[in-house]
N, C-alpha and C positions, 0 to 999 in steps of 0.2 A: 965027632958028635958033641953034642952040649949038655950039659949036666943040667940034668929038670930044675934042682936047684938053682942054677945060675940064671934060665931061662923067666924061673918066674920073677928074679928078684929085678931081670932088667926090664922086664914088663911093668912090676909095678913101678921102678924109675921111672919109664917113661911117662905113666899113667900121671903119678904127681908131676911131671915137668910138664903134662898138659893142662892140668890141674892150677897149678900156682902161675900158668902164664896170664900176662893180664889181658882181659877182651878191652877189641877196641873201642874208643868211645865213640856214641853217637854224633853224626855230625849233626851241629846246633842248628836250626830250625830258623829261619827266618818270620817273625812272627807279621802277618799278614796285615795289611794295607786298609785300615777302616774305607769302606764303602764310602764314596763320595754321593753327598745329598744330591746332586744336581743331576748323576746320573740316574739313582734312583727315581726320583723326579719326571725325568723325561720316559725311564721305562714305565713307570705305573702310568701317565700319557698315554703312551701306544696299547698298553694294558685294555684299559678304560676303551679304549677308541675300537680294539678288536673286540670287547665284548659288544659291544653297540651294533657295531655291524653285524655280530650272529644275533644278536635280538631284534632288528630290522627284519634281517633273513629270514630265522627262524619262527618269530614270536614266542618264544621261550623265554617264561617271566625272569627265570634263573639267572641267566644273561644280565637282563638289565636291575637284578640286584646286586651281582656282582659288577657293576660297572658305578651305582649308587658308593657300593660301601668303599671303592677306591677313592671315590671323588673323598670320601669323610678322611683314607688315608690321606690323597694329595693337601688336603687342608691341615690336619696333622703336623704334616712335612711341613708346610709351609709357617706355622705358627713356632716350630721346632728350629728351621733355619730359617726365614723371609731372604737373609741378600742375597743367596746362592740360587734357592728356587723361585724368586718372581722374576727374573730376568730370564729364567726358560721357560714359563708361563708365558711371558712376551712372547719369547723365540716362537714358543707352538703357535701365537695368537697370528704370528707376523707370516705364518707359513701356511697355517689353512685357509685363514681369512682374504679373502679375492681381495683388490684395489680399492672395488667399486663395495665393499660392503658397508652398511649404514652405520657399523656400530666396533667398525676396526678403529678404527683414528679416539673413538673414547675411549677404548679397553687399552689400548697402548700407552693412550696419554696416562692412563692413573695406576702405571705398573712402572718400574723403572727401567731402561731401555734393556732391551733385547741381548742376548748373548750372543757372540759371534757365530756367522754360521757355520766356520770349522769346527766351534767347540762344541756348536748344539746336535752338528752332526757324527760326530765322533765316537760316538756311542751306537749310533746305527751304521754304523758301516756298513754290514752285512744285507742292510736294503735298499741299495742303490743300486744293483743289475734291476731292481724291479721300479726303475724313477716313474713310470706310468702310473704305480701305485698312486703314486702322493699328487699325479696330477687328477683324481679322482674329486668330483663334487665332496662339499662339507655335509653330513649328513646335519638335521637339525637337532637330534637326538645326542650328536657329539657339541654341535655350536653351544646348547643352553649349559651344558657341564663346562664348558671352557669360561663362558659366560656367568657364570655361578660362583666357579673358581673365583674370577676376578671380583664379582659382588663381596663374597665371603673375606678375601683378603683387604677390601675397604673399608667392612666393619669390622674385623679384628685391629684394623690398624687404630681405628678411630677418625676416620673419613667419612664422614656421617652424611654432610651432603652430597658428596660424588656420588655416594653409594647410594643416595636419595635417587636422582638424576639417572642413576644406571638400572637401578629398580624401574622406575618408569618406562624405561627404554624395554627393561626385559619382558616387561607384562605385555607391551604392547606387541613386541615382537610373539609372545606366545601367544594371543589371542587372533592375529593373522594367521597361524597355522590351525590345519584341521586334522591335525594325524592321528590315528589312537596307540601308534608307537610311542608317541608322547607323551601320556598321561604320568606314565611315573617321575618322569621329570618334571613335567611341570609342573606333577604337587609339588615338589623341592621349591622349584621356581616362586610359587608362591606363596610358600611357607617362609620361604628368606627376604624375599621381600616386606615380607608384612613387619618382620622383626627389623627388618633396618627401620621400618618409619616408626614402630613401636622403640627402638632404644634411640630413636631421635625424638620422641615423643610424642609422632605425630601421626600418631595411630586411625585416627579420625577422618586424615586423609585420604587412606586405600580404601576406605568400608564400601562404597558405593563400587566399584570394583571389582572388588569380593564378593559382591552382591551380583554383580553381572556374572562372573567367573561362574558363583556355585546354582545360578539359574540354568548358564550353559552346560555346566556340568551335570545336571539332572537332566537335562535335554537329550545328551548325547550317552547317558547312563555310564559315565566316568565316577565309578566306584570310588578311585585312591583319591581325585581331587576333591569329589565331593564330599566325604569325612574331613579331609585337611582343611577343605574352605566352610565348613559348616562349627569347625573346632575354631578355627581363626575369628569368623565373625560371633561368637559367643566370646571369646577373650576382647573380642573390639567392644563389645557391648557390654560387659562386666568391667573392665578397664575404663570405661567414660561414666559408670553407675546409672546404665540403663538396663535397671533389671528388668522391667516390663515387658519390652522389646525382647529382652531375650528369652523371657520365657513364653509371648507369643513366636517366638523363632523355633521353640522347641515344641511348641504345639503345632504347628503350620511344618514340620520336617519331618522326617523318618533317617535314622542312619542308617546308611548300607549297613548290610550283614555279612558280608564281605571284606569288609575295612582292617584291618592289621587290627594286633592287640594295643601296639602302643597309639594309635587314635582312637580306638574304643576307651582305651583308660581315660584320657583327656575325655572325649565324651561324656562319661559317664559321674567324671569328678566336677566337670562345670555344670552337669547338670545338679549334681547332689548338694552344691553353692548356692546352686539360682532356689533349689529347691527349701534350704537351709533358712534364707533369707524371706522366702514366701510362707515361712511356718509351716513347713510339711517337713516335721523335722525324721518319720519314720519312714518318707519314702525317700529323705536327702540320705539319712543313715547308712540303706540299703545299696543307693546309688554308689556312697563311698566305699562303700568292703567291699565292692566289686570293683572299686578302682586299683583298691589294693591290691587285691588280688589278681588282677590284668597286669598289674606292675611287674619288670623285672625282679624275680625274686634275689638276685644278685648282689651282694650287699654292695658292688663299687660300680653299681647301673643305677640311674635315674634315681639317685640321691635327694635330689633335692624334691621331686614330683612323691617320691612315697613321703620325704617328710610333711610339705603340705597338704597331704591324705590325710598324714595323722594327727598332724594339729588339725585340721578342722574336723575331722572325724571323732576327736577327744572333745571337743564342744558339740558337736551333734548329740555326742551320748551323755552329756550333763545336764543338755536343754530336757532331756530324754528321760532323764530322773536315772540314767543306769550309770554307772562307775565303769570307766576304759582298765580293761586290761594291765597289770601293771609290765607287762613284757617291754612294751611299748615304748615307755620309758625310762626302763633297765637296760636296754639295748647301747651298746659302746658309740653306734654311731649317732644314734638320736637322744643320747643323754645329756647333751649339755644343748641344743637345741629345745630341747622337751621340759627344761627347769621351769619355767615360767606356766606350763602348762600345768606341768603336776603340781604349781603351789596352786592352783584354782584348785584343781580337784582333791586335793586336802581344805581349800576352803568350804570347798560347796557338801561334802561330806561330811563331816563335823561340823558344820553348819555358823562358821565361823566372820562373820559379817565384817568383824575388823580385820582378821586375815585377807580377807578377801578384798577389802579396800586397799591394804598396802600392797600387795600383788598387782593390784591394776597402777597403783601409782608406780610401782618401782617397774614396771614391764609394758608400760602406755606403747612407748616408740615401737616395742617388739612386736604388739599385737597389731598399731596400724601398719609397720611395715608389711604385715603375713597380710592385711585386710581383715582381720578378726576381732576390730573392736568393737563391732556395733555387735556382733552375736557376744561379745561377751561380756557387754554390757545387760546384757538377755538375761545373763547367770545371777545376776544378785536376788532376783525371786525367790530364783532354786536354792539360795543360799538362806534366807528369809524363812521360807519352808521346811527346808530342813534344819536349821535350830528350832524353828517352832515347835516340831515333830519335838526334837530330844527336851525342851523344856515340856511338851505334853506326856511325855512319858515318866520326865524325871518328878513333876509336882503334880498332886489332884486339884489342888486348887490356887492358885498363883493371881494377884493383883495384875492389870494390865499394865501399869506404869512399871513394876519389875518384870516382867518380860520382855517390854519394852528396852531395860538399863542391860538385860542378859543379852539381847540380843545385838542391843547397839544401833539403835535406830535412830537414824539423825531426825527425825521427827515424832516422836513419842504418842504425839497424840493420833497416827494414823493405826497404832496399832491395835483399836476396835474394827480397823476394817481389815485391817490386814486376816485377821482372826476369824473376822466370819466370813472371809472366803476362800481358809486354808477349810474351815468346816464345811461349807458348800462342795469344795471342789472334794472331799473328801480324804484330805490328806491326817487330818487331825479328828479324832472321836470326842468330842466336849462339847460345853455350851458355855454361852456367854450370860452371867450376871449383868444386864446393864447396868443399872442400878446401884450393883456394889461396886461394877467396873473390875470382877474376877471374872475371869477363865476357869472353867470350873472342869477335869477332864473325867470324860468316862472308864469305869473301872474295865481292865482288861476284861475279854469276853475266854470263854473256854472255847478253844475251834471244835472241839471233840462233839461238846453240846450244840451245835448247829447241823447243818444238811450241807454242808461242804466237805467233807468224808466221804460221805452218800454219793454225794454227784460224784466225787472225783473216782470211784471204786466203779460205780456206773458208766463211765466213757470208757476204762480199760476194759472192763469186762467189754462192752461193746464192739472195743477195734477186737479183741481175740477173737469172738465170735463171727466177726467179719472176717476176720482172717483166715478162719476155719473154713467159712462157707466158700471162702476162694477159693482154698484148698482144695475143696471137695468136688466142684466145678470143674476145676483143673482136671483132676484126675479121670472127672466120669466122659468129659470130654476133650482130648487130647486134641492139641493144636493141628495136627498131621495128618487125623483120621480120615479126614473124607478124602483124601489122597489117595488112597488104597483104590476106588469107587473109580478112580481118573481113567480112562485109558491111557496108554502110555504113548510116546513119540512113534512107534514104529508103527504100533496098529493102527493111529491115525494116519500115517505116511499110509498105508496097505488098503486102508479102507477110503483114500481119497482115489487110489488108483486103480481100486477096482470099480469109483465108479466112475471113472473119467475112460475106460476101455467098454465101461456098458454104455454111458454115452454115444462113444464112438462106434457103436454097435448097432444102437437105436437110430444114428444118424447114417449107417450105410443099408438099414434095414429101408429106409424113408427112400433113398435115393433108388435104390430099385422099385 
């Protein structure tokens, strides 16, 4: 036998000699093989190509948005690597594309040649028992995405007029189709087009076009392209400084209601431009906050569309006499974009005439770059006005030649007129001495002692009493009640068939 003492003591020896032995180490890991672009490449291709074909099939819009926002990845990729992935862009062009197609030999020529066909097929292996597959017609739905691709990688390269040349080709080939699988492509089609002749600068060129396009497009009630081509020819027309045109184009159309948010916003923001520029600065205003508000609220989306919202939206509301928000211009991303605006709006607030002069000197190029310097040359009124204001409030009675020197007016002597049509339009309460040539202002009024309390204690009272009477309506007659009064589904079933058996009763009563 064993002594329980001995037992336990070789138990625990053992215990520690499993303890203290060492584990083996892990075998080290081979760390993985970065993703080759070119294959990526060619699979988001087939990607794209199998959604197209369930959006043909199907007509499920889903489909051909996910075959859209590939095409934005394949451009992506393409701007990320160009040498690897435009030679399989070839490859795909050189494999769907028939002999006899009109527009193979130009898509080739302005791509760099083709990837071997071992290497472009080496990634699909696995679909080659099905070679029937790929002797299938091109769909056209796939040809303008390939088609697109290649435009796209013209203009990123800086190939302006190939991609002039290929644009032409595109449009014509979209307007010989009549499919309504097409429309969401061909807004694409005709939205990139128009920017290659617009960053060749020759925007002037497609309008007539555009014009045909968004005529047929309302013809055939093509909702996507007729927002895209309705937003396009208002930039063709804004872009050449033909406002008029554009806002008979806005009177003479209606935008679908239908249209995406982000053509609505453009909508809505060139309308509130054209409106800006026509002096309807409170229905340009409204225009804009709903552009903004259409906008990506995303602070690393459409960057640049909300900042030109808010610069011109911060001069809408100065022409407007109200003060922008200062959120606006606190903001991390629009704070150093927004400088030149918030020195206006320190000028025209403080009513600061030589601030306001140096700000347009030192910020001229900024505002014509944005398009913003005729409205903001609009502001020195509002600036004019508003020191007038704080000199009327600060003196009761002030000589016109020193309001003149306070305000800094480079012609002194206009400041009799300027005066009596801050007092017309009734920005300022005073009168003018001609005579002595002083501004003479009226002494603050007491609001208390007027009928402005009165009124305004009168309206509230009035919505509450309205509001009660609703109340009261509501309650005495509930929306639901004559529902109760309805017969219900069955008893009309019951009393249709009892009388369609007394019919048939009354008609075998006749036959005997």
């Amino acid at each position: 036998r064993c002594c329980p003492q001995r037992r336990s003591a070789d138990s625990t020896m053992v215990e520690a000699m499993d303890t203290d032995a060492p584990a083996p180490a892990p075998a080290e890991e081979e760390p993985a093989a970065p993703p080759d672009p070119a294959s990526l490449y060619r699979a988001d291709i087939r990607s794209a190509q199998a959604s197209v074909e369930r959006f043909v099939t199907s007509r499920e819009p889903r489909f051909a948005q996910a075959a859209l926002k590939l095409m934005a990845c394949l451009r992506k990729a393409g701007l990320a690597a160009a040498s690897p992935t435009q030679p399989v862009l070839a490859a795909a062009i050189a494999s769907a594309f028939g002999p006899s197609h009109p527009l193979r030999e130009r898509l080739l020529a302005a791509l760099p040649p083709a990837a071997e066909p071992e290497a472009a097929d080496a990634a699909g292996a696995e679909g080659k028992e099905g070679g029937e597959a790929k002797k299938r017609p091109l769909l056209p739905e796939m040809e303008l995405i390939l088609e697109l691709l290649v435009l796209l990688a013209l203009i990123d390269g800086g190939k302006l007029p190939v991609a002039l040349s290929l644009a032409d080709a595109l449009l014509e080939r979209v307007a010989s189709w009549n499919r309504r699988t097409l429309d969401p492509f061909a807004e694409r089609a005709y939205f990139y087009s128009s920017w290659a002749y617009e960053k060749a600068g020759k925007i002037e060129a497609v309008r007539s076009r555009l014009l045909a396009a968004q005529r047929t497009s309302c013809l055939h009630h093509n909702t996507a392209c007729q927002a895209t081509l309705l937003n396009l020819l208002l930039r063709s027309y804004m872009s050449a400084k033909l406002f008029v045109q554009a806002d008979k184009l806005l009177a003479k159309s209606a935008f679908p209601e239908q249209a995406s948010n982000g053509q609505l916003a453009r909508y809505l923001y060139y309308t509130g431009r054209i409106k800006a520029l026509q002096l309807e600065y409170s229905e340009a205003h409204r225009c804009l906050l709903q552009a903004q508000r259409k906008a990506p609220q995303s602070s690393s989306k459409a960057v640049g569309f909300k900042l030109s919202a808010h610069k011109l939206g911060a001069i809408v509301q100065l022409l407007l006499g109200e003060i922008p928000e200062r959120a606006v211009f606190r903001a991390s991303s629009t704070r150093a974009p927004m400088r030149p605006y918030l020195k206006l709006v320190q000028a025209v607030r403080t009513g600061d005439l030589a601030a306001f002069r140096d700000a347009m000197a030192e910020h001229a190029a900024v505002f014509a770059a944005d398009g913003n310097a005729a409205l903001v040359l609009r502001l020195r009124q509002n600036v004019i006005r508003a020191g007038l204001r704080n000199v009327s409030l600060a003196y009761s009675r002030i000589h016109l030649s020193d309001a003149a020197a306070k305000l800094a007016l480079d012609t002194p002597g206009d400041m009799e007129s300027i005066a009596a049509k801050a007092i017309r339009d009734g920005v300022i309460d005073a009168t003018i001495d001609h005579e002595a040539g002083v501004l003479i202002s009226s002494g603050s009024a007491d609001t208390y002692s007027t009928l402005e309390p009165q009124a305004a204690y009168h309206k509230r009272i009035t919505f509450c009493l309205n509001l009660h009477n609703d109340a009261v309506k509501a309650m005495s007659y509930p929306p639901d009640a004559h529902k109760g009064d309805l017969p219900d589904a069955d008893a009309i079933k019951e009393r249709q068939r009892e009388e369609q058996e007394l019919a048939e009763a009354l008609a075998e009563e006749d036959e005997f």
